[in-house]
C-alpha positions in Angstrom: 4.9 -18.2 12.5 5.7 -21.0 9.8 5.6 -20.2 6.2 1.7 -20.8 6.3 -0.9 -18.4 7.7 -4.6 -19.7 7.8 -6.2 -16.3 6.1 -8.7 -16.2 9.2 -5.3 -16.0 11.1 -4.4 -12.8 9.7 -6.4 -10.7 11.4 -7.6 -7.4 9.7 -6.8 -3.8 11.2 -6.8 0.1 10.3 -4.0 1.9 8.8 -4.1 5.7 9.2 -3.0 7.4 6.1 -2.6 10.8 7.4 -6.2 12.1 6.5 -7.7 8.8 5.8 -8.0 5.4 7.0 -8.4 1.6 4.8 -8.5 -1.9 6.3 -5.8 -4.6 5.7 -4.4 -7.7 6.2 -0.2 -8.1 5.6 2.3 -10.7 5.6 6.2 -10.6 5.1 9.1 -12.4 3.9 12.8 -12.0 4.0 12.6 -9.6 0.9 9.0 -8.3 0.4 5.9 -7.6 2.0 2.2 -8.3 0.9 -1.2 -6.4 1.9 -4.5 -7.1 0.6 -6.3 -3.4 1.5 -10.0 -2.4 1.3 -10.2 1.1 0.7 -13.5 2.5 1.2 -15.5 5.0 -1.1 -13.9 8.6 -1.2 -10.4 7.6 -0.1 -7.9 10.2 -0.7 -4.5 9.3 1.2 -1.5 12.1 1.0 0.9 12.5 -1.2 3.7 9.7 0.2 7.0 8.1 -1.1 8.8 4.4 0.2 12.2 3.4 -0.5 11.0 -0.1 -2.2 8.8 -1.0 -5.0 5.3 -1.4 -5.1 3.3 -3.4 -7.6 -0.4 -3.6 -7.4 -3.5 -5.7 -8.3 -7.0 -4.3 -8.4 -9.1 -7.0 -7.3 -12.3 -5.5 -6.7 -13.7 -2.3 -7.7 -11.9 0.7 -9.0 -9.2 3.0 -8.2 -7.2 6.4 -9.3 -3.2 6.0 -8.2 -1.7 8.8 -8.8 2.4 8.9 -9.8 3.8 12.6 -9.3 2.6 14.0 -12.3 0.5 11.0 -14.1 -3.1 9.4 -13.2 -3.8 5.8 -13.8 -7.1 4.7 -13.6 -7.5 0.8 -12.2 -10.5 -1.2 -12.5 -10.6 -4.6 -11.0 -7.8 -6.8 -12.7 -5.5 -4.3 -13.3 -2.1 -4.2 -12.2 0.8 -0.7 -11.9 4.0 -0.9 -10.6 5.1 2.3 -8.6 8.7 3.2 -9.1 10.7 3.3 -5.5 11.3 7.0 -4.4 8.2 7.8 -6.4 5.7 10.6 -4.9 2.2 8.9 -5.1 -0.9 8.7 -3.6 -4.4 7.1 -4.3 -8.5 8.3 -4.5 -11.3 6.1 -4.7 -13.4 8.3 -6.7 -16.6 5.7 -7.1 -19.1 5.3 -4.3 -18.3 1.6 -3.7 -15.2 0.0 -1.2 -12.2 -1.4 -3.4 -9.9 -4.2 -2.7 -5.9 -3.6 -4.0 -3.6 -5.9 -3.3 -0.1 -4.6 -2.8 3.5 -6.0 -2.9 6.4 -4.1 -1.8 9.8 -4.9 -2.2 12.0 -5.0 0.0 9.1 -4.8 2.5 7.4 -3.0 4.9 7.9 -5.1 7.7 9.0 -2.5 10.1 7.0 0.0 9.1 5.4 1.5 11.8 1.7 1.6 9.8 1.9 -2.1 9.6 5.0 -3.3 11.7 2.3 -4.2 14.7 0.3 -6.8 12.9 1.9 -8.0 10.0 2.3 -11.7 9.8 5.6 -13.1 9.6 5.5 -15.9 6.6 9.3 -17.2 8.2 10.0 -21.3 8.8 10.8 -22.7 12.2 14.3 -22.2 13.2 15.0 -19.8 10.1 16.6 -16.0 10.9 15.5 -13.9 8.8 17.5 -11.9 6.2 15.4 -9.0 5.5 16.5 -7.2 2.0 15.8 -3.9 4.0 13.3 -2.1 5.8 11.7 0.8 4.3 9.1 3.2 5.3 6.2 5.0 4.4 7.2 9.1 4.6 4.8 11.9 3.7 5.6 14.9 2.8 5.4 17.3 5.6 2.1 19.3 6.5 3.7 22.7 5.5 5.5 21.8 2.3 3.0 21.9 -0.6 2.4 19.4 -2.8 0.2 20.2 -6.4 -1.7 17.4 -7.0 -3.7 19.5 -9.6 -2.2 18.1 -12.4 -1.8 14.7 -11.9 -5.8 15.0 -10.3 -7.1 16.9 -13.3 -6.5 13.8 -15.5 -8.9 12.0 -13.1 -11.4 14.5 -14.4 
């Protein structure tokens, strides 16, 4: 794949979150990865962490994102960064899809929730340096996770 992907290129597939599911498109680099993800009304994923950096952009709709112990409520045009390492997880309280867009650094090219149809954004001839590969990880079915308080700000 050369450094330009015709969007309609990028085809769009299902990411299973654990208890949920959200549509996405992705694309990768050397050093980061980028996913434009429809989440649809009453999405809850589980509590996860990723050894890379995430920073996001509402585009459409809105969006609880929860950080261990702190709620942030996103309406379209807002952006968060979530720390690497960083427990959090997401709920689309409102009764209407959003749209986030997410870039992760290094990226999640070989992760294995996105490492089957992620588009590779790499030139002719190049070889890829990748800054690392991180992946999702949730936190095991039998370890407990509150989510109380950081949920109890989302009223």
């Amino acid at each position: 794949m050369p450094l330009h992907a015709v969007g309609d290129a990028v085809t769009e597939h299902i990411v299973d979150m654990g208890n949920t599911t959200f549509s996405t498109k992705a694309v990768y680099g050397n050093n980061s990865s980028l996913m434009v993800a429809t989440r649809p009304a009453g999405y809850h994923s589980k509590p996860h962490f990723h050894d890379c950096e995430q920073l996001n952009l509402l585009q459409e709709g809105e969006l609880w994102v929860f950080i261990e112990d702190r709620a942030f409520h996103l309406k379209a045009g807002d952006f968060l960064r979530i720390p690497e390492g960083k427990i959090h997880w997401s709920w689309n309280k409102s009764g209407k899809p959003c749209v986030l867009i997410e870039v992760h650094t290094p990226g999640l090219h070989a992760d294995p929730l996105v490492s089957g149809f992620a588009v590779a954004l790499h030139d002719e001839g190049e070889t890829p340096r990748y800054l690392g590969s991180p992946s999702n990880r949730f936190l095991p079915d039998d370890e407990e996770y509150d989510t109380s308080v950081a949920e109890n700000q989302a009223g």
